[in-house]
One Martini backbone bead per residue (centre of mass of N, CA, C, O) as a GRO file, in nm:
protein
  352
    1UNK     BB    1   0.061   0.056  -0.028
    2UNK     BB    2   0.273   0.270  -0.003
    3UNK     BB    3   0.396   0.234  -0.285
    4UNK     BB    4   0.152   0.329  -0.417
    5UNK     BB    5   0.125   0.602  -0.313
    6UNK     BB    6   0.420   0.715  -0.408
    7UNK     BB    7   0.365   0.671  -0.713
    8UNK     BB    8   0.118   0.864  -0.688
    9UNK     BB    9   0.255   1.106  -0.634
   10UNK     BB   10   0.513   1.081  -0.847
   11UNK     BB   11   0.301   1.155  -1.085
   12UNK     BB   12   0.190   1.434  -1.006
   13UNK     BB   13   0.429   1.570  -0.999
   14UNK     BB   14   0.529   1.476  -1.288
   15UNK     BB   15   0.277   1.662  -1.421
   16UNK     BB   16   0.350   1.910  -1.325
   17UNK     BB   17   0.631   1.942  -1.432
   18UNK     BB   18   0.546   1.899  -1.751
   19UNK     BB   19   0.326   2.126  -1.759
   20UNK     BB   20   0.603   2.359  -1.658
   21UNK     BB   21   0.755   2.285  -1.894
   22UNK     BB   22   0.609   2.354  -2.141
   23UNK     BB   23   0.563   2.642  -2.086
   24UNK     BB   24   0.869   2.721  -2.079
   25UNK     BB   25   0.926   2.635  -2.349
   26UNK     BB   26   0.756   2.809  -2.508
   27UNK     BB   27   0.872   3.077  -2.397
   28UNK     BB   28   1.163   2.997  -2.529
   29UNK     BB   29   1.075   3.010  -2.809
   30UNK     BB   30   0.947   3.287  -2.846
   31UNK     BB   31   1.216   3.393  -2.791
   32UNK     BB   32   1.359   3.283  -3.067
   33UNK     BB   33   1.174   3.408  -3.284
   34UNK     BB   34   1.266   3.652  -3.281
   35UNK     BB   35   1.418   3.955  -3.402
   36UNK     BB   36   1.708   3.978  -3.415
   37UNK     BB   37   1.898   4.206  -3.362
   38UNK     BB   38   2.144   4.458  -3.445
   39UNK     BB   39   2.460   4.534  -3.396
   40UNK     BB   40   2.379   4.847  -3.313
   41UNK     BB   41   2.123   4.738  -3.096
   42UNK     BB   42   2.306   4.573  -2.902
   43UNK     BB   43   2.238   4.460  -2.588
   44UNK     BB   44   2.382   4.340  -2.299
   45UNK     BB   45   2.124   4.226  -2.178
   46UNK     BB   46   2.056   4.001  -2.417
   47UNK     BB   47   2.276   3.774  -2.378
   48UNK     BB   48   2.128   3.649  -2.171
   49UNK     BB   49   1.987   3.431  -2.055
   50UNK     BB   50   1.623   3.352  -1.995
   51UNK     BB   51   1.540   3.232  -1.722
   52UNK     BB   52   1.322   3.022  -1.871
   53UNK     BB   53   1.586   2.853  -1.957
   54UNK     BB   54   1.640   2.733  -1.654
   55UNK     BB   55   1.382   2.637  -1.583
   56UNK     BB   56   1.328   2.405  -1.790
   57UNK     BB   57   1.569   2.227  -1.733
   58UNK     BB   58   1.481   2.178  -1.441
   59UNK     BB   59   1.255   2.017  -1.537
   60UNK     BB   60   1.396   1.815  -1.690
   61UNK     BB   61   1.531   1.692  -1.457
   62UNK     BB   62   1.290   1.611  -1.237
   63UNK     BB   63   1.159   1.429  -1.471
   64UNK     BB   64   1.379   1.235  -1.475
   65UNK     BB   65   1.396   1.158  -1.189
   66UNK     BB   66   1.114   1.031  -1.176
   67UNK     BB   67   1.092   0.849  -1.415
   68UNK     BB   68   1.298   0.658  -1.281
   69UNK     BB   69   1.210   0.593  -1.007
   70UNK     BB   70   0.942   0.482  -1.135
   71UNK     BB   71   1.107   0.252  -1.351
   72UNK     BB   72   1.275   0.069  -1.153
   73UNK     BB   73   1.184   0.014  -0.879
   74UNK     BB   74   1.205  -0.252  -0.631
   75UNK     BB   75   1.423  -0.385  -0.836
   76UNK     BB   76   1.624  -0.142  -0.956
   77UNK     BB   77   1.697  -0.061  -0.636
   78UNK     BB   78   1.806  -0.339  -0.589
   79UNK     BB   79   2.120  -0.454  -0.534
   80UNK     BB   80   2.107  -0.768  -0.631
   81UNK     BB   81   2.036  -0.683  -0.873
   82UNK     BB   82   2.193  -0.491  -1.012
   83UNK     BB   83   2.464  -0.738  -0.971
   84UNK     BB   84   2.326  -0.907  -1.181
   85UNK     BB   85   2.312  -0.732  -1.404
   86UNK     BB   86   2.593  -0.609  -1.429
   87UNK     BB   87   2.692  -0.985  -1.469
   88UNK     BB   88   2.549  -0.987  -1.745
   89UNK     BB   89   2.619  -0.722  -1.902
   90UNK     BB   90   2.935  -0.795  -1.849
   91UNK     BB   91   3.086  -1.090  -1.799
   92UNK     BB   92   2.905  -1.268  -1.999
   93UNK     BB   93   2.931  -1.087  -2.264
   94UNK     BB   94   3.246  -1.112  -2.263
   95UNK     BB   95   3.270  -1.423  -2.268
   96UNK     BB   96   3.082  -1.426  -2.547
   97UNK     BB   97   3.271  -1.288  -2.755
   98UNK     BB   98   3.524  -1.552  -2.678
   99UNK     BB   99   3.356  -1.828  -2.756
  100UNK     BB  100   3.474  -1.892  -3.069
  101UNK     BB  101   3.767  -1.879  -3.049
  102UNK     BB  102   3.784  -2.093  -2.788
  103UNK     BB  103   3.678  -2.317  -2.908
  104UNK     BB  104   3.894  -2.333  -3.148
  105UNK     BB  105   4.152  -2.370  -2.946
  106UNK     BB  106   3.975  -2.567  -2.812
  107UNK     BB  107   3.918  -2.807  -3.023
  108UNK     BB  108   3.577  -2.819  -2.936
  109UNK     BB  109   3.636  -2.842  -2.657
  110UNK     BB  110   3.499  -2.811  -2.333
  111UNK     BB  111   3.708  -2.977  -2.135
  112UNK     BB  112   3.968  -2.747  -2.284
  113UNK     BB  113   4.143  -2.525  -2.163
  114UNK     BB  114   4.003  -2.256  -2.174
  115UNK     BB  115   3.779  -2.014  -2.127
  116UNK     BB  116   3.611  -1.754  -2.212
  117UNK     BB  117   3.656  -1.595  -1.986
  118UNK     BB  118   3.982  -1.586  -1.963
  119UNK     BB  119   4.014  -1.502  -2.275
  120UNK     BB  120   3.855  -1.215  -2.191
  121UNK     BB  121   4.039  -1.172  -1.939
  122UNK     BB  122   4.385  -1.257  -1.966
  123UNK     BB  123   4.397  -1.524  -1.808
  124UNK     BB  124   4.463  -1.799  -1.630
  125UNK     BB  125   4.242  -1.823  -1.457
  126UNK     BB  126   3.954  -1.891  -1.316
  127UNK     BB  127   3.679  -1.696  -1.226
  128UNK     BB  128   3.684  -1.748  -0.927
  129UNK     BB  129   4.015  -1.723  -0.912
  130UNK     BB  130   3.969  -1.394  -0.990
  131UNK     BB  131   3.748  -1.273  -0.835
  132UNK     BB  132   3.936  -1.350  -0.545
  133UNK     BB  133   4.221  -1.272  -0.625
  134UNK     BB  134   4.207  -1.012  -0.862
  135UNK     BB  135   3.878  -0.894  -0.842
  136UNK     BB  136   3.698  -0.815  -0.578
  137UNK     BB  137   3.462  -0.705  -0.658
  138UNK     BB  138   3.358  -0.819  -0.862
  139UNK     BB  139   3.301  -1.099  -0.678
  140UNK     BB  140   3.078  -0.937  -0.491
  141UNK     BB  141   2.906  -0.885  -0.688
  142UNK     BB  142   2.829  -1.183  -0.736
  143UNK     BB  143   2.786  -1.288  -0.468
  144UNK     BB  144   2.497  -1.053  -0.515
  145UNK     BB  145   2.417  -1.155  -0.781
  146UNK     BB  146   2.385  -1.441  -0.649
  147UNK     BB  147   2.115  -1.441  -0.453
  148UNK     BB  148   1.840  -1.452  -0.652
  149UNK     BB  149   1.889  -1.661  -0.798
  150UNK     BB  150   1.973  -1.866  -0.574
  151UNK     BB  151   1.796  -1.717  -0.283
  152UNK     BB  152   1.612  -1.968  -0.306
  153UNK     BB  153   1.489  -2.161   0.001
  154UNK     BB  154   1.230  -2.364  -0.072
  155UNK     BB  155   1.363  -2.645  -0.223
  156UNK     BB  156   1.528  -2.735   0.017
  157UNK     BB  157   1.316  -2.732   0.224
  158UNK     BB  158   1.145  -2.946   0.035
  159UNK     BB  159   1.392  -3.177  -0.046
  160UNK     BB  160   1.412  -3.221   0.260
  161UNK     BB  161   1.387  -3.312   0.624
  162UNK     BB  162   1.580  -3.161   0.840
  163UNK     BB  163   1.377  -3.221   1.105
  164UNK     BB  164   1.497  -3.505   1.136
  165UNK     BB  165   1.726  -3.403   1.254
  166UNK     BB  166   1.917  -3.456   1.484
  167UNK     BB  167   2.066  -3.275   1.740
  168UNK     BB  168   2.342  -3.150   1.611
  169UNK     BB  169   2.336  -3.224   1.331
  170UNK     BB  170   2.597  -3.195   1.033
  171UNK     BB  171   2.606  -2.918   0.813
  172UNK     BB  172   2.858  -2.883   0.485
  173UNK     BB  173   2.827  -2.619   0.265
  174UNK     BB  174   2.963  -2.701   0.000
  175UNK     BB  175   2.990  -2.404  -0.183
  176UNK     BB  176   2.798  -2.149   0.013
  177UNK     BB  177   2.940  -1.891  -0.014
  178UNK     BB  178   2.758  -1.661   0.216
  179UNK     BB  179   2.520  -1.889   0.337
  180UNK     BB  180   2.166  -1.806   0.240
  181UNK     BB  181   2.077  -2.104   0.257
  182UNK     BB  182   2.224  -2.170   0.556
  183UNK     BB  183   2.077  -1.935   0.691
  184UNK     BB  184   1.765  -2.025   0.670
  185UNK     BB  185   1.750  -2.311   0.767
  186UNK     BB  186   1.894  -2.237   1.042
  187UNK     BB  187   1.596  -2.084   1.113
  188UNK     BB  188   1.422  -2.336   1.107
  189UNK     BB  189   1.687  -2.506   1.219
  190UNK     BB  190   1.874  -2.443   1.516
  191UNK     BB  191   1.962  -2.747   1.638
  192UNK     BB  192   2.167  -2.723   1.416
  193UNK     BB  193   2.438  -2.746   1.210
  194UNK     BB  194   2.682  -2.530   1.056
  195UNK     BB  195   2.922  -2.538   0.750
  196UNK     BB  196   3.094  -2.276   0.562
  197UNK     BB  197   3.207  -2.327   0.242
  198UNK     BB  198   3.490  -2.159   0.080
  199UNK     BB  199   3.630  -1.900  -0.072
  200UNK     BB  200   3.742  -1.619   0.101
  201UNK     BB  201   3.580  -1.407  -0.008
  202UNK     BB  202   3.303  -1.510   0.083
  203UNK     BB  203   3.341  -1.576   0.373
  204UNK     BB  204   3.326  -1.280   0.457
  205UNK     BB  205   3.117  -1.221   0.378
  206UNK     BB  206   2.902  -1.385   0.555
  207UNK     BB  207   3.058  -1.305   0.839
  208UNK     BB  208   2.961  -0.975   0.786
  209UNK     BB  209   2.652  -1.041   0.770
  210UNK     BB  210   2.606  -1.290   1.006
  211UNK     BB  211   2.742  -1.200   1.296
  212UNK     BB  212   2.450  -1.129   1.426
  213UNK     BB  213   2.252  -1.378   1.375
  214UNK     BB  214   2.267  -1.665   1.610
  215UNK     BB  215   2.369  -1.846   1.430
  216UNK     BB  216   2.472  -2.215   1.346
  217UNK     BB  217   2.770  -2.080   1.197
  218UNK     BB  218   3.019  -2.165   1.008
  219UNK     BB  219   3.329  -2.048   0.905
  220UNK     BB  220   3.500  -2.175   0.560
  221UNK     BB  221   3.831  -2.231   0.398
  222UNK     BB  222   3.756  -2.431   0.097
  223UNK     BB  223   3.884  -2.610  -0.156
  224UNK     BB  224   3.684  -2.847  -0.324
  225UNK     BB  225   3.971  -2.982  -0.445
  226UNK     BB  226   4.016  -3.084  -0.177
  227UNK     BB  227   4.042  -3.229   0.095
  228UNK     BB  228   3.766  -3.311   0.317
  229UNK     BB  229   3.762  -3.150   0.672
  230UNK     BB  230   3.524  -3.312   0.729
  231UNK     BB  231   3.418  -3.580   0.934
  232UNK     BB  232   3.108  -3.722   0.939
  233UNK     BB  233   2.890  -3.597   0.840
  234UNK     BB  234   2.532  -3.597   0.768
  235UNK     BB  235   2.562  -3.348   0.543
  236UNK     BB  236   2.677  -3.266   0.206
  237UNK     BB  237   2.573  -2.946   0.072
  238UNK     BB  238   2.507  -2.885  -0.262
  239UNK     BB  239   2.451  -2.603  -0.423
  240UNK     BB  240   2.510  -2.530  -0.741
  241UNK     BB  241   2.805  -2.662  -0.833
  242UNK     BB  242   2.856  -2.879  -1.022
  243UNK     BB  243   2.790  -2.700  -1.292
  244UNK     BB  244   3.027  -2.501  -1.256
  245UNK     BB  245   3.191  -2.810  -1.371
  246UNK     BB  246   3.359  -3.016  -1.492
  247UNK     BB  247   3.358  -3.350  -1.465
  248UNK     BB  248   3.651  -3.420  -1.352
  249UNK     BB  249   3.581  -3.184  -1.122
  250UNK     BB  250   3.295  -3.343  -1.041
  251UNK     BB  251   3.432  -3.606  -0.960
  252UNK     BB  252   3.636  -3.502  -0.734
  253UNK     BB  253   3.443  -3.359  -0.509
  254UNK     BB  254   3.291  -3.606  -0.466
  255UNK     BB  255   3.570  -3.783  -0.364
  256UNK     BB  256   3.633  -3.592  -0.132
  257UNK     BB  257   3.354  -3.648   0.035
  258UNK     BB  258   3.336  -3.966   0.052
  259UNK     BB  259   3.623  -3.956   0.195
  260UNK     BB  260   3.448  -3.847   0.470
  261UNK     BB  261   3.255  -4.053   0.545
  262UNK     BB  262   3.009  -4.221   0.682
  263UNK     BB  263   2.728  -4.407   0.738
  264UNK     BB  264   2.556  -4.149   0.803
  265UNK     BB  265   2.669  -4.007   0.546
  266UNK     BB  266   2.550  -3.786   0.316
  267UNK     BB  267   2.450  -3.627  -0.009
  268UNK     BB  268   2.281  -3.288  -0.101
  269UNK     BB  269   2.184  -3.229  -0.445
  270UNK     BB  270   2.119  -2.913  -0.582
  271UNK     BB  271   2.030  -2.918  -0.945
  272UNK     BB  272   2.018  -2.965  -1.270
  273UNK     BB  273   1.823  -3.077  -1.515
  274UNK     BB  274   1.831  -3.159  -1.844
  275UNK     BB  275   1.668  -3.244  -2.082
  276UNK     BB  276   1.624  -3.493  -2.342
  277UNK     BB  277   1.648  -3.246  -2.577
  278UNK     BB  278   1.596  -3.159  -2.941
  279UNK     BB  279   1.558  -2.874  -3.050
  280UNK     BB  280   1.223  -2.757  -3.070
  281UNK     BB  281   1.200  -2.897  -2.797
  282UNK     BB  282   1.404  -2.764  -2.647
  283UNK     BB  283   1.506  -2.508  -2.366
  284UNK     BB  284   1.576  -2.247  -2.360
  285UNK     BB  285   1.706  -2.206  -2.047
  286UNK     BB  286   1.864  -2.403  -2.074
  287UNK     BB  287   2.085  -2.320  -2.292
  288UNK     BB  288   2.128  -2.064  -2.150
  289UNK     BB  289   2.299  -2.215  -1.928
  290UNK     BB  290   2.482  -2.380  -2.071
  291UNK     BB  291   2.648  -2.176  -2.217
  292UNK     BB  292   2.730  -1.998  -1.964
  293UNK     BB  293   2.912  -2.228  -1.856
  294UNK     BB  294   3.096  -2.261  -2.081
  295UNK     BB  295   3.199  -1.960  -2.086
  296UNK     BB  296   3.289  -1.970  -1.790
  297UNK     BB  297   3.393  -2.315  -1.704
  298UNK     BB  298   3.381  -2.552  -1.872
  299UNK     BB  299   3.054  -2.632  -1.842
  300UNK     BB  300   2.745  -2.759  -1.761
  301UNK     BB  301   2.435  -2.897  -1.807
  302UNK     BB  302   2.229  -3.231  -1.717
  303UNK     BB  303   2.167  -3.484  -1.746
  304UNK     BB  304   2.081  -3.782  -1.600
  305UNK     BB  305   2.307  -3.954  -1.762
  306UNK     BB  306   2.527  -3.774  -1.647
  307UNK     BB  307   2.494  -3.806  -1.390
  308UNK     BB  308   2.553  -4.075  -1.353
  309UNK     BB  309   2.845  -4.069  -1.446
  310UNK     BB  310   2.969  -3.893  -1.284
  311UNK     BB  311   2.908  -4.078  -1.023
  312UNK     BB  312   3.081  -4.297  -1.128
  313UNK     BB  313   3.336  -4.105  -1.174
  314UNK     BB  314   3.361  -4.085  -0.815
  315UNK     BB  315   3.209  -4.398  -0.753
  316UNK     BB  316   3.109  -4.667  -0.811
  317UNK     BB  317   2.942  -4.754  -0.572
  318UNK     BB  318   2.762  -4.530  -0.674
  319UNK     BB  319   2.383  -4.443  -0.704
  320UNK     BB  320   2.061  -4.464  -0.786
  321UNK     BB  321   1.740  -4.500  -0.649
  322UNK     BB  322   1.590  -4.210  -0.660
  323UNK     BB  323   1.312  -4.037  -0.801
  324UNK     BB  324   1.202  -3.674  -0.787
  325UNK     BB  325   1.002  -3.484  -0.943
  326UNK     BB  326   0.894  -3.100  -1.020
  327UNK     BB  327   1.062  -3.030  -1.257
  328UNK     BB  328   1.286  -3.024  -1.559
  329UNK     BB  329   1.532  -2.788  -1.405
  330UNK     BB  330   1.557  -2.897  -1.123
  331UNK     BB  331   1.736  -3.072  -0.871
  332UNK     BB  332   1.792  -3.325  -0.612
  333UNK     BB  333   2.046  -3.482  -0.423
  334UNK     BB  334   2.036  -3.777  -0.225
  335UNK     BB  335   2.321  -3.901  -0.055
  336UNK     BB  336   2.374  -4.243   0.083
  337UNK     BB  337   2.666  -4.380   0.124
  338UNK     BB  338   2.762  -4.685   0.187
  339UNK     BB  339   3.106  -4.708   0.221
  340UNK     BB  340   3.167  -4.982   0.376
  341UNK     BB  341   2.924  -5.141   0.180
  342UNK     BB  342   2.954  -5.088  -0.127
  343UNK     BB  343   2.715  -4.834  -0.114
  344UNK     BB  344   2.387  -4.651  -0.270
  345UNK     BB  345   2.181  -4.396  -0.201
  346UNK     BB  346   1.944  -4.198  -0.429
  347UNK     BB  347   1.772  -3.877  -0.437
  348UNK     BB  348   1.557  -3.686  -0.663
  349UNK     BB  349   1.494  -3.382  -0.666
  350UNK     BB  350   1.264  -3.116  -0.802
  351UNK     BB  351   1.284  -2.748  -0.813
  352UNK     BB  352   1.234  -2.386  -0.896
   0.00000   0.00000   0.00000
């Protein structure tokens, strides 16, 4: 109702602005249309310009600003929205200049050399350690520019039952960010505990985030591609982690988690699945979440099928149990291997 209220002030405003925008304007016409004097008539007062050209000005800068205000709403206002727009029209932009010849140059393979973003930006390094080692504005940016898009997490909290989970029982979210959806579940769940694991920029960023929130979450610096220090969590959750990821470094991830877990303890993946179609069938999103995917990562978006795969080339033991979907775009999987009967349990379920 507020925001109602402020929009219809703003547009009275604005009428009124340009009704007087206009009259200035008039004003200044018929200024400009009289017949200029001769140089021997030239009255040194008549140089100035006239005060309602001077008011014109100003109803049209403030027309402006009315109307920008307008425009944007509480979308465009908003910070998180903000770095996400400009980490779109920025960097996906700049690394999508760069991938047909980065395709070119690794031999059509994805991957295979750098991505289309290293060869966008000039760098050796690959994105995440670009953005936190490099260029840390930029990644902070990232960092608050996925917040929107990935910081719904009612799919998450729909996706497994936390609170079946014992008191005190230990949630590792394994490349969390800045920590924003184990601090919701964390809020829902507060008996239980929550470790967030990423690397130096986001958890700082994360730290300094919710350090008053009395949240029970701690924070650790960690690169997913080395062992996993935590030893025998009840949960191991990655969200939307191993699509940013090619088969090889996916597949390494999962290795060194599986390496760290006991017979309680279980993987929760959160990730998409793309339908396995091709041509007019298949899903505008899905394909331009791919291309994002290889352009940023040389990563991509994955079938069932390829999930599959992953998951056996990270541990032959692993299979998957059960799926449950809701709807084509989005999956999570739930995987509780007992590692040392070389077996494994997996559920996916999935939504948007």
């Amino acid at each position: 109702m507020a925001s109602s209220i402020s929009k219809t002030q703003d547009l009275k405003e604005l009428r009124q602005i340009l009704h007087q925008s206009v009259d200035d304007l008039l004003l200044e016409l018929e200024n400009d249309a009289r017949k200029p004097p001769s140089l021997d008539e030239l009255n040194t007062d008549t140089l100035l310009a006239p005060p309602v050209a001077e008011s014109a000005r100003q109803s049209i800068v403030r027309a402006c600003e009315k109307l920008t205000a307008l425009a944007q709403g509480p979308m465009g206002l908003n910070q998180y929205n903000r770095d996400l727009i400009e980490f779109s029209s920025d960097d996906i932009f700049r690394a999508g200049s760069a991938l047909s010849s980065t395709m070119k140059e690794n031999d059509f393979k994805v991957d295979n050399g750098k991505s289309a973003f290293s060869r966008a930006f000039q760098t050796d390094l690959e994105s995440f350690d670009y953005y936190y080692k490099q260029d840390p504005d930029r990644g902070r940016r990232f960092s608050l520019g996925m917040t929107p898009f990935t910081g719904s997490y009612a799919s998450s909290l729909a996706l497994y039952r936390f609170q079946d989970l014992q008191p005190g029982a230990l949630i590792v979210d394994v490349g969390g960010g800045s920590g924003h959806v184990s601090s919701e579940i964390a809020k829902a769940n507060p008996k239980l505990k929550f470790i967030v694991q990423d690397l130096e920029g986001p958890i700082l960023l994360g730290r300094s985030t919710y350090k008053d929130s009395g949240l029970p979450i701690e924070w650790q610096i960690h690169n997913a591609f080395h062992p996993q220090p935590v030893m025998g969590a009840d949960v191991y959750f990655m969200r939307r982690v191993l699509h940013d990821h090619s088969d090889a470094i996916g597949a390494n991830i999962l290795k060194m988690i599986c390496e760290a877990m006991d017979q309680k303890s279980r993987i929760l993946i959160e990730d998409m699945i793309a339908p396995d179609l091709h041509g007019e069938d298949s899903e505008w999103f899905i394909n331009h979440a791919d291309i994002v995917m290889m352009m940023m990562h040389n990563a991509k978006e994955r079938t069932l099928g390829q999930w599959e795969s992953l998951i056996k080339a990270a541990d032959e033991r692993l299979s998957i149990a059960k799926l449950t979907k809701r709807s084509s775009s989005i999956i999570s999987l739930d995987v509780s291997p007992r590692i040392r009967d070389h077996a494994a349990d997996w559920m996916l379920n999935s939504d948007h």
